[in-house]
C-alpha positions in Angstrom: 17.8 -30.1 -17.6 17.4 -26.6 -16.2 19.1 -24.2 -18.4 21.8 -21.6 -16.8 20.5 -18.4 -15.7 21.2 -15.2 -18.1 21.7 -16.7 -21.4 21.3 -14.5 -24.3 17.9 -15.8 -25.0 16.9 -14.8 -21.3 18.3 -11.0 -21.5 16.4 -11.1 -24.8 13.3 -11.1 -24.0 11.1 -9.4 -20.9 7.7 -9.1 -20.4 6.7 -5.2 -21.0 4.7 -4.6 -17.5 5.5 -0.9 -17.2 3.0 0.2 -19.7 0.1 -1.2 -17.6 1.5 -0.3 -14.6 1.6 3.2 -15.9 -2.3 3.0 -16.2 -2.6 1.1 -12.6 -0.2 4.1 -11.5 -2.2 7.0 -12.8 -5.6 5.3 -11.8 -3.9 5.0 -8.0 -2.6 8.4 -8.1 -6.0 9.7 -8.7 -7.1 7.6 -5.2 -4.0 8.9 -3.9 -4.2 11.9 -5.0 -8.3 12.2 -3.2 -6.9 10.2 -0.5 -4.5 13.3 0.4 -7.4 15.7 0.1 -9.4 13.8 2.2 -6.2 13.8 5.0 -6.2 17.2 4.7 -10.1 17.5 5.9 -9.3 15.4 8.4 -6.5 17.3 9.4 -8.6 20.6 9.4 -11.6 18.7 11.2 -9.8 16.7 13.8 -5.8 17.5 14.0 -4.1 14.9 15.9 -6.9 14.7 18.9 -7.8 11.7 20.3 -11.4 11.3 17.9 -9.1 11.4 14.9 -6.6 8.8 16.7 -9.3 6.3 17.9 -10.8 6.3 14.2 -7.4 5.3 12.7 -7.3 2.4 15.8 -10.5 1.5 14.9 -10.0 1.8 10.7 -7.8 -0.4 11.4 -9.2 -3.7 11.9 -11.9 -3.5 9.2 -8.4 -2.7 6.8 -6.6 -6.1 8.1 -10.0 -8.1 6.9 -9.2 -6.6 3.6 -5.8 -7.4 3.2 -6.2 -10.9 4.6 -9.3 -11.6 2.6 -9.6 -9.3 -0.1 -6.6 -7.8 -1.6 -4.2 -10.3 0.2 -4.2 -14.0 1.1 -7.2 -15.0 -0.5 -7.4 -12.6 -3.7 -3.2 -14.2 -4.0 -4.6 -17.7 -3.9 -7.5 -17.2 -5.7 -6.1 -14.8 -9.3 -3.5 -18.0 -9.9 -6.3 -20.6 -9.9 -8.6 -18.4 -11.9 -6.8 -17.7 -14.5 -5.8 -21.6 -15.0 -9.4 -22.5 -14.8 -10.7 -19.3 -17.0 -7.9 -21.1 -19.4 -8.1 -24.9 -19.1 -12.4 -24.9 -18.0 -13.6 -21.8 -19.9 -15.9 -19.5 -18.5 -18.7 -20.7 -16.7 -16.3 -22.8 -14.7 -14.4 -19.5 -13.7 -17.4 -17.9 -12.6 -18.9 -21.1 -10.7 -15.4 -20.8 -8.5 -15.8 -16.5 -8.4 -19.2 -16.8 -7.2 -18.7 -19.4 -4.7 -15.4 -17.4 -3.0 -18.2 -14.1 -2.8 -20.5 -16.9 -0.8 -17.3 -17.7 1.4 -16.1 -13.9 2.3 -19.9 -13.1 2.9 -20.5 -15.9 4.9 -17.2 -15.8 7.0 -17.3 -12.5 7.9 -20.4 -11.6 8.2 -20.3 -14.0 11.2 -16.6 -12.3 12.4 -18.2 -8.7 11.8 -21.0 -9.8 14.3 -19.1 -11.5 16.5 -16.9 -8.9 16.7 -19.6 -6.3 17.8 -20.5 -7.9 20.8 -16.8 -8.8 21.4 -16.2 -5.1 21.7 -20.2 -4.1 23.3 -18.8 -7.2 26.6 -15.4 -5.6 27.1 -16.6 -2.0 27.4 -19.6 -3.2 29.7 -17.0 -5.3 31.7 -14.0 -3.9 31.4 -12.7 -0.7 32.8 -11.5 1.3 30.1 -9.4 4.6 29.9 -11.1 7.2 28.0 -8.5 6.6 25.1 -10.5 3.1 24.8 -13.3 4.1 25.5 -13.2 6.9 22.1 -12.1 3.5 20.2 -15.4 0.9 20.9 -18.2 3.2 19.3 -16.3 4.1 15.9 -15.2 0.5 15.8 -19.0 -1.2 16.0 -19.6 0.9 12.8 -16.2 0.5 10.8 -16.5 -3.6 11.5 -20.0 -3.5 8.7 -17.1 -2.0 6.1 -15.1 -5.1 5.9 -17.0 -7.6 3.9 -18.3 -5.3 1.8 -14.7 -4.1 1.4 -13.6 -7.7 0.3 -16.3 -8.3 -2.2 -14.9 -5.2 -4.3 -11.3 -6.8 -3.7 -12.8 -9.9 -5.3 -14.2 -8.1 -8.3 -10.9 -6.2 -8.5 -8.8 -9.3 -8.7 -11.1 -10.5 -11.3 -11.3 -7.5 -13.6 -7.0 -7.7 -12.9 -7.2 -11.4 -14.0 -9.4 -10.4 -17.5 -6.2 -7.3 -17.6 -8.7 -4.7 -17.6 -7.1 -2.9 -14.8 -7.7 0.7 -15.3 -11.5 0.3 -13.9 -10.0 -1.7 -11.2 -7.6 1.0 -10.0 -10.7 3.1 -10.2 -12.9 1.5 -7.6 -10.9 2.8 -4.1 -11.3 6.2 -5.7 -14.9 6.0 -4.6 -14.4 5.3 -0.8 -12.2 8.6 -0.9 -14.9 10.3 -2.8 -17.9 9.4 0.0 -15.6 10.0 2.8 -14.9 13.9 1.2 -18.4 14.7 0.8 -19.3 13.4 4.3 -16.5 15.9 5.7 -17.5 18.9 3.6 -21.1 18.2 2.8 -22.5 16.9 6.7 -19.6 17.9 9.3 -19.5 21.9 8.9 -23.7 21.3 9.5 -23.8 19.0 12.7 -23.1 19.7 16.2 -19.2 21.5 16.7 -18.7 18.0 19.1 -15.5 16.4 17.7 -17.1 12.9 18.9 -20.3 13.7 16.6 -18.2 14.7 13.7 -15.9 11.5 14.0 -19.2 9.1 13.9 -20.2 10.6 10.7 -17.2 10.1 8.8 -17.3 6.2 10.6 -20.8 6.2 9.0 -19.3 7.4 5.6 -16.8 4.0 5.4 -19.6 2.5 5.3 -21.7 4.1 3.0 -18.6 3.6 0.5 -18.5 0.2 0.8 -21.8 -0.5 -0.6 -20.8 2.3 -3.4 -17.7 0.5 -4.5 -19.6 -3.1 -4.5 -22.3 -1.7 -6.5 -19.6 0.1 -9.3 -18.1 -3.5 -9.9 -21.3 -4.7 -11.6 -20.9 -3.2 -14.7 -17.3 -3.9 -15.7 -18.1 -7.4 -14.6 -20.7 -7.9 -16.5 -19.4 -6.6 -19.9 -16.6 -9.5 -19.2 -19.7 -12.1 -18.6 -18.7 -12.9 -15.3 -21.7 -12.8 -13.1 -20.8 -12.2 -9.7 -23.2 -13.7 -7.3 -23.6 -15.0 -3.9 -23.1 -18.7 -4.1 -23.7 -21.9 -1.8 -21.7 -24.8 -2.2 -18.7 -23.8 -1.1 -17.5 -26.2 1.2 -17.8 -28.9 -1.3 -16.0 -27.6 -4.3 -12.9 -28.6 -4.7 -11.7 -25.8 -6.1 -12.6 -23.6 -3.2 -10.3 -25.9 -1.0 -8.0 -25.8 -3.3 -6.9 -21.7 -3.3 -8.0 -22.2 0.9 -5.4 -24.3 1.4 -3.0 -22.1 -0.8 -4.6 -18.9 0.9 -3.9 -20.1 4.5 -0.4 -20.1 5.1 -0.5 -17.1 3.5 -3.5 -15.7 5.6 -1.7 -16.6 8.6 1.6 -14.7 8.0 -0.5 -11.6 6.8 -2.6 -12.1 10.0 0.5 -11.6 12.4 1.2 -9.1 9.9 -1.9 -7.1 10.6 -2.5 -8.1 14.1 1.2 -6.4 14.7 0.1 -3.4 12.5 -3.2 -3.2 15.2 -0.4 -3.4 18.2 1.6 -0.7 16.5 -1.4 1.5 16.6 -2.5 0.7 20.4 1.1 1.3 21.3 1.0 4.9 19.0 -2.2 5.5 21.1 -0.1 4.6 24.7 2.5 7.4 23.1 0.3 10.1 23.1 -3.2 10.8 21.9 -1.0 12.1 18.9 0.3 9.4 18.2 -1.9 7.0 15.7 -2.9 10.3 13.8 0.6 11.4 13.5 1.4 8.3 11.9 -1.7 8.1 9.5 -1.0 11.5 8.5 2.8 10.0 7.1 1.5 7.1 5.9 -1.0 9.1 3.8 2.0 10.6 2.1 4.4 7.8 1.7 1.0 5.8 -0.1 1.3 8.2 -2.6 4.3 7.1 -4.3 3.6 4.2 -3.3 0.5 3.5 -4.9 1.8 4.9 -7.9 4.5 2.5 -7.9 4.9 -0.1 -5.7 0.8 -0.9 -5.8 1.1 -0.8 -9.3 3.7 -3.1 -10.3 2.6 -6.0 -7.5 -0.9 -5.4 -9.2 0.3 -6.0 -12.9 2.5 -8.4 -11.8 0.7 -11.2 -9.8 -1.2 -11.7 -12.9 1.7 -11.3 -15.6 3.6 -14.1 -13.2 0.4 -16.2 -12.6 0.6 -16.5 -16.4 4.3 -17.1 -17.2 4.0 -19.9 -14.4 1.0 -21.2 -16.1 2.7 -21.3 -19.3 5.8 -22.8 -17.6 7.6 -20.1 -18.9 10.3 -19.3 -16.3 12.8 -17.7 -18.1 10.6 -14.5 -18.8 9.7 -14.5 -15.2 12.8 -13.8 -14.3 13.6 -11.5 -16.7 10.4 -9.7 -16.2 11.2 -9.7 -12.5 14.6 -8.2 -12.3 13.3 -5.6 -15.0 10.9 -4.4 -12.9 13.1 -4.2 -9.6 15.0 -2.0 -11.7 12.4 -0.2 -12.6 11.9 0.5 -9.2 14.8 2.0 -8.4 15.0 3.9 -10.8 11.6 5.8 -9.4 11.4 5.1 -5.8 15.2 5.7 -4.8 14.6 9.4 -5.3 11.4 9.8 -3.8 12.4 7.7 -0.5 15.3 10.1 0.0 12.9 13.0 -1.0 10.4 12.7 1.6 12.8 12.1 4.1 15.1 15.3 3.5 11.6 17.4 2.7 9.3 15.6 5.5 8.6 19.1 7.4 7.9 21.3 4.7 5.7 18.9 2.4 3.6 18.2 6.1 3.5 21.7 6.4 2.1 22.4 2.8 -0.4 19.3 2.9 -2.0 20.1 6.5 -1.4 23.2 8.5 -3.8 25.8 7.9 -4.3 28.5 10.1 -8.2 27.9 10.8 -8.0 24.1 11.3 -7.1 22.2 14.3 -3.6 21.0 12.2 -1.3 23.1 14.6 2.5 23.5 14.5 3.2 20.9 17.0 0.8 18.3 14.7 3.1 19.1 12.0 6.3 18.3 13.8 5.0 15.3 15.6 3.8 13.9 11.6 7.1 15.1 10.1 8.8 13.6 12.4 7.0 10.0 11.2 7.0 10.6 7.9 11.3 11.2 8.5 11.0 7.3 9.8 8.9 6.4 7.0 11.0 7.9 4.0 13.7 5.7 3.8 11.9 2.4 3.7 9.5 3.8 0.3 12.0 2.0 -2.1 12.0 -1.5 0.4 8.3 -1.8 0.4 7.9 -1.3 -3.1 10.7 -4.5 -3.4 8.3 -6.2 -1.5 5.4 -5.6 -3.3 7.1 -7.1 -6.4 8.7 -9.9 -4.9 5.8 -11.5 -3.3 3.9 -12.1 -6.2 6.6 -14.2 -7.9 6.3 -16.5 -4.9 2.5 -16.4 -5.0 2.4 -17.1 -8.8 4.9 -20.5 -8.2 2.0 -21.2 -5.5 4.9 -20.7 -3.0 2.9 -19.8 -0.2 4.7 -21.0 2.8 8.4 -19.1 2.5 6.6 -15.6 2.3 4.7 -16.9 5.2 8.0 -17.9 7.2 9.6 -14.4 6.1 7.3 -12.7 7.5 6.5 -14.5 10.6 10.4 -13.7 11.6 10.2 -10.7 10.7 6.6 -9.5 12.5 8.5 -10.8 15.6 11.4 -8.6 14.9 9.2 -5.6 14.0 7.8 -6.2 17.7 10.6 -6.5 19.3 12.0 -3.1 18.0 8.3 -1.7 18.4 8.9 -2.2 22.1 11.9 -1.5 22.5 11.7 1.5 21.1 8.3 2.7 21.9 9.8 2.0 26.2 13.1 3.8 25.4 13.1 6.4 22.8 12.1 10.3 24.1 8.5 11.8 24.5 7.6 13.3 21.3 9.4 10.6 19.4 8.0 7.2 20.8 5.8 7.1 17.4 8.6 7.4 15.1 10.4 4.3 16.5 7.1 2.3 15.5 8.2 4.2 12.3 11.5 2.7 11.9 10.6 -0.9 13.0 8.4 -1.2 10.2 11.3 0.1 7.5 13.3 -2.5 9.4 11.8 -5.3 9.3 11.0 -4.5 5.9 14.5 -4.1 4.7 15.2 -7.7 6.5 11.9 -9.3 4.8 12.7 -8.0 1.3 16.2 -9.2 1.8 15.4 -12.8 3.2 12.6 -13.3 0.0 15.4 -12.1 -2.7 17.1 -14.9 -1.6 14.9 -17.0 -1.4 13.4 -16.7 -4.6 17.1 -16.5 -5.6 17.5 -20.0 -5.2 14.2 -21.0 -6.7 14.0 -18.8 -9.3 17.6 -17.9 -10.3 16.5 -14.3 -9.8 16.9 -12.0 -8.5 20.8 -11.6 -9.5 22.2 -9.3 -6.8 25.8 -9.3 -8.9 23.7 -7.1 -11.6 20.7 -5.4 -9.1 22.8 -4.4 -6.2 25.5 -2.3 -8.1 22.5 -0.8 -10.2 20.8 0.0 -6.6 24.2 1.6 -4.8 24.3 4.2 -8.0 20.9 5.0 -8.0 21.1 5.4 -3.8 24.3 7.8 -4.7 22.5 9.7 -6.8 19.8 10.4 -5.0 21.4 11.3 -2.0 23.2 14.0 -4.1 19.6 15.1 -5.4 18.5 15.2 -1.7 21.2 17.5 -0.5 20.7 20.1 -3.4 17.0 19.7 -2.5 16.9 20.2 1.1 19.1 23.2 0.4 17.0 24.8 -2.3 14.0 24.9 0.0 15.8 26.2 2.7 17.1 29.2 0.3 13.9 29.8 -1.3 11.6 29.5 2.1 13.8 32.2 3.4 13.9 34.3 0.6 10.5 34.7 -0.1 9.3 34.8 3.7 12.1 38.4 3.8 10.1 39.1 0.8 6.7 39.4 2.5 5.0 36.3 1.0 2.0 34.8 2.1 3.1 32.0 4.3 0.9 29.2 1.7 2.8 30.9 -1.0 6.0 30.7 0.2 5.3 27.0 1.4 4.0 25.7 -2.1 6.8 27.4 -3.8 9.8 26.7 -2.1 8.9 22.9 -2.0 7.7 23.1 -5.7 11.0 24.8 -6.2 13.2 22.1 -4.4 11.1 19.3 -6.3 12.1 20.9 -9.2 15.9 21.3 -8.7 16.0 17.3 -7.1 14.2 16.5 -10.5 16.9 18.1 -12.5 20.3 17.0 -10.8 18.9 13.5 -10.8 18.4 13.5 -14.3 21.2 14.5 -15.1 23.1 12.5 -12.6 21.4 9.8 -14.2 22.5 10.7 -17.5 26.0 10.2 -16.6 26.4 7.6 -13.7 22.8 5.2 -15.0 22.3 5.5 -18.1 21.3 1.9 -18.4 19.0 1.9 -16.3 17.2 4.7 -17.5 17.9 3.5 -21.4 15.5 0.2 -20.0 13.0 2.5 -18.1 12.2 4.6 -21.1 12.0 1.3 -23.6 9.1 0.2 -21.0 7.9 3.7 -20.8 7.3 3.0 -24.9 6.0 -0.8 -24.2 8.8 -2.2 -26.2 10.3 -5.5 -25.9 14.2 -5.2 -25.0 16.4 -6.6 -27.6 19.7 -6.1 -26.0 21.3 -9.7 -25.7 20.4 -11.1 -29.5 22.7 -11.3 -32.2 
C-alpha cells in the first residue's frame, strides 16, 4: 500500500546533493568561466558579422548530435542501466555494455557525419544559395567531424558521473574552450586579415578539441577499471536494445527539440546577419549561471535518482527532489531577474572594446537577447532537475510528449514573432519563445511527475517561489538603480570608460547581493536555513521527534 506523501519520516530525511553539485558547479564555472573568455575573442575577432553568425548555424548541428547522443537521450538511457548492471553483474559486465554503446555512437555517426558532408557538398552544387548560405556549408563540412568525437567524451562523462567522480567529469568541456582560445590568440592575429580565413580556423579548432577531450577521459577511466573500447556486437546484446529502446522516445523528443533549436538559428540568420551571433553572445552569459546551477544539479541528480529508483527508494526521491527545486530558487531567482534588469551593462563589460569589431549597435542588438533570455534562467534550471526524475523511473515517453507540445508551441511563437515583431528585435522574439515554452514544459512535467511521484508539492514550492520572485524583484530595482548612479558618477568623474563599466556593474552586484540577503533573512528564512544545511552536506532533521 502506497504510503501518504509528506509523513514525518519523508521530511526527515533528503539526500544531500548540493555538496556535489557545488564541485559540478565550480568545475562548470571554470568552463563557463573560459567559455566567456573565449566569447569575448570572438567578439573582438568577428562581432556580429555574418562569419561569426554562419559558425553558430553551423556549431549548431554537430551540438544537437551531442545532446541527442551524448549528454542527452542516450547518456539518460544508458547511466540508469549502468549503474543496475555495475550493481547486480559487477564490472566486467558494465564495461562489456560501455564499450559496446562507444562501438554504437562511432558507428552511427560516423556514417551520419559522412552522409552529412555530401548532403551539404549536393545542395550548394545544386542549389542556389544566398551568400548567407553560402558562409554556412564550408564551416559546416568541418564542424560535422566534432560530433562523434564529442559523444564519446559524453559517454566517458556519464560514466565517470555513474562511479560519482564528477569533479574530472566537469573538467573535460574546459578543454574544448581551452583549444578554441589558443586557436583565436595563438593562429588568428598571424593569418590573413580575411574574416572567412579566420572563421575556418577556429572551425578547425572544434575539431582539434574533440580528439583532446576523448584522449583526457583515458586516464580517469582507467583508474576506475573501466576500459573504454570500441566494441562489435552491438546489435545483438540485449542490453544495448534495452537502453535503445529507453533512449528512443526520448531521442525523438530531444530531436524536435534540436531540429527547432537549428530553425531558430536559420530564422535569427533571415533577421539579420546579426542575428544568430546576437543570440550566441546571450546565451554565452545566461550558460553561466546556468552551468553552475542548473547543469549541476541535473548532473548530480540523474545518478542520485537512478540510484534511489534502483533501491526502490521513493520516498527520498521525492524528498531529495523538492529540496533541490528549492534550492534552486533560492540561487537562480536572483540571477534571472539580474541579468534581465543588468543585460546592457554586463554586454557592455563582457564584449565591447574599442579596437574589436564588438560595436555599440552589437551590444544593443545582444542585450536586447540576453533581456529575453533573463527571465526564463530560473525555468530551465526546473527543467534540468525535473527531467531526470522521469529518466531515473525509466519514464521516457511523458518528457517526450511534453516536449513535443511544447517544440510546436515554441514554433509557433518563433514565427509569429520572428514575421511580426520590429527590425532590430525579430531575434529577441526567438528569445522569448524559448522562455515560453519552457515555462509551459516545466509546468506540464511538475505535474506530471506530480501524479507519479507525489512530488513535486506545489502547496509548499509555489509559495516558497512567489517570496523568492518578490524578493528578487526588490533586489533588481535597487540594482538597476545603483548602476545607473554609479555609471554616471564616475563617467562626470573622468573615469576610463572599462573602469567605470566594471565598477558600476561590480557595484550594483554588490548592492543586489546585499538587499537580497537580507530580504531573505526576513521574508525566507527557511529556505535559506535548508540551503546552508546542504551547503554543510548535512542530512535535514527537521520532521523527527
Amino acid at each position: 500500500k502506497r504510503r501518504p506523501v509528506g509523513t514525518r519520516d519523508e521530511q526527515a530525511k533528503h539526500e544531500p546533493v548540493l555538496r556535489s553539485v557545488a564541485v559540478v558547479g565550480a568545475m562548470t564555472a571554470l568552463s563557463r568561466v573560459l567559455g566567456l573568455v573565449r566569447e569575448w575573442l570572438m567578439a573582438y575577432f568577428f562581432g556580429t558579422s555574418l562569419q561569426k553568425s554562419a559558425f553558430d548555424v553551423a556549431f549548431r548541428i554537430p551540438n544537437l548530435f551531442r545532446r541527442l547522443f551524448g549528454e542527452g537521450a542516450l547518456s539518460a538511457a544508458f547511466i540508469p542501466i549502468y549503474a543496475e548492471t555495475l550493481k547486480s553483474d559487477g564490472p566486467e559486465a558494465a564495461n562489456r555494455l560501455a564499450q559496446r554503446i562507444a562501438g554504437f555512437l562511432v558507428a552511427v555517426l560516423g556514417s551520419v557525419t559522412a552522409l552529412g558532408i555530401l548532403l551539404s557538398l549536393g545542395l550548394q552544387h545544386v542549389l542556389a544559395c544566398s551568400a548567407r548560405a553560402e558562409a554556412v556549408y564550408p564551416l559546416l563540412r568541418i564542424t560535422l567531424f566534432y560530433a562523434p568525437l564529442i559523444c564519446l567524451a559524453a559517454l566517458g562523462i556519464g560514466i565517470l558521473n555513474t562511479l560519482r567522480q564528477f569533479a574530472y567529469s566537469s573538467l573535460v568541456p574546459v578543454f574544448l574552450n581551452l583549444v578554441w582560445i589558443l586557436a583565436l590568440v595563438g593562429v588568428c592575429p598571424f593569418v590573413s586579415e580575411d574574416l572567412d580565413v579566420r572563421i575556418r580556423v577556429v572551425a578547425w579548432s572544434t575539431l582539434a578539441a574533440g580528439f583532446v577531450q576523448v584522449g583526457m577521459l583515458a586516464r580517469p577511466l582507467h583508474k576506475q577499471g573501466v576500459r573504454l573500447k570500441i566494441a562489435s556486437g552491438w546489435m545483438s546484446d540485449a542490453l544495448v536494445r534495452k537502453v535503445l529502446r529507453m533512449a528512443t522516445p526520448m531521442a525523438v523528443g530531444m530531436g524536435t527539440v534540436q531540429i527547432n533549436l537549428l530553425v531558430d538559428g536559420v530564422l535569427a540568420l533571415y533577421a539579420g546577419t546579426w542575428g544568430p551571433s546576437a543570440l550566441e553572445y546571450a546565451e554565452r552569459v545566461t550558460y553561466l549561471p546556468l552551468g553552475l546551477v542548473g547543469t549541476a544539479f541535473a548532473t548530480v541528480l540523474l545518478p542520485t535518482f537512478a540510484k534511489h529508483a534502483a533501491d526502490d527508494d521513493h520516498a527520498l526521491m521525492r524528498s531529495t527532489l523538492e529540496r533541490s527545486l528549492r534550492n534552486i530558487a533560492v540561487i537562480m531567482t536572483p540571477m534571472s531577474v539580474g541579468l534581465t534588469v543588468l543585460a546592457l551593462p554586463i554586454i557592455n563589460l563582457l564584449y565591447t572594446w574599442h579596437s574589436g569589431k564588438f560595436d555599440a549597435q552589437s551590444a544593443l542588438y545582444s542585450s536586447r537577447a540576453l533581456m529575453g533570455y533573463g527571465p526564463g534562467l530560473l525555468f530551465f534550471s526546473f527543467y534540468q532537475s525535473l527531467t531526470p526524475a522521469f529518466y531515473a523511473l525509466k519514464d521516457m515517453r511523458t518528457p517526450l510528449k511534453c516536449s513535443m507540445i511544447c517544440v510546436g508551441m515554441n514554433l509557433c511563437l518563433n514565427l509569429l514573432f520572428v514575421f511580426t515583431w520590429a527590425d532590430g528585435w525579430k531575434h529577441v522574439g526567438l528569445a522569448v519563445a524559448t522562455v515560453l515554452s519552457s515555462i509551459a514544459n516545466c509546468g506540464m512535467l511538475a505535474v506530471a511527475l506530480r501524479r507519479k511521484l507525489g512530488a513535486p508539492s506545489f502547496g509548499a514550492l509555489a509559495p516558497a517561489v512567489a517570496r523568492l520572485i518578490s524578493c528578487s524583484l526588490i533586489m533588481g530595482a535597487a540594482a538597476f538603480a545603483v548602476q545607473r548612479w554609479l555609471s554616471q558618477l564616475l563617467t562626470d568623474a573622468g573615469w576610463m570608460y572599462k573602469m567605470v563599466e566594471l565598477l558600476s556593474v561590480g557595484g550594483a552586484i554588490a548592492a543586489a547581493a546585499g538587499v537580497y540577503g537580507a530580504l531573505l533573512f526576513f521574508f525566507c528564512r527557511r529556505e535559506l536555513g535548508e540551503l546552508a544545511e546542504d551547503v554543510k552536506g548535512r542530512r535535514s532533521r527537521r520532521g523527527v521527534k
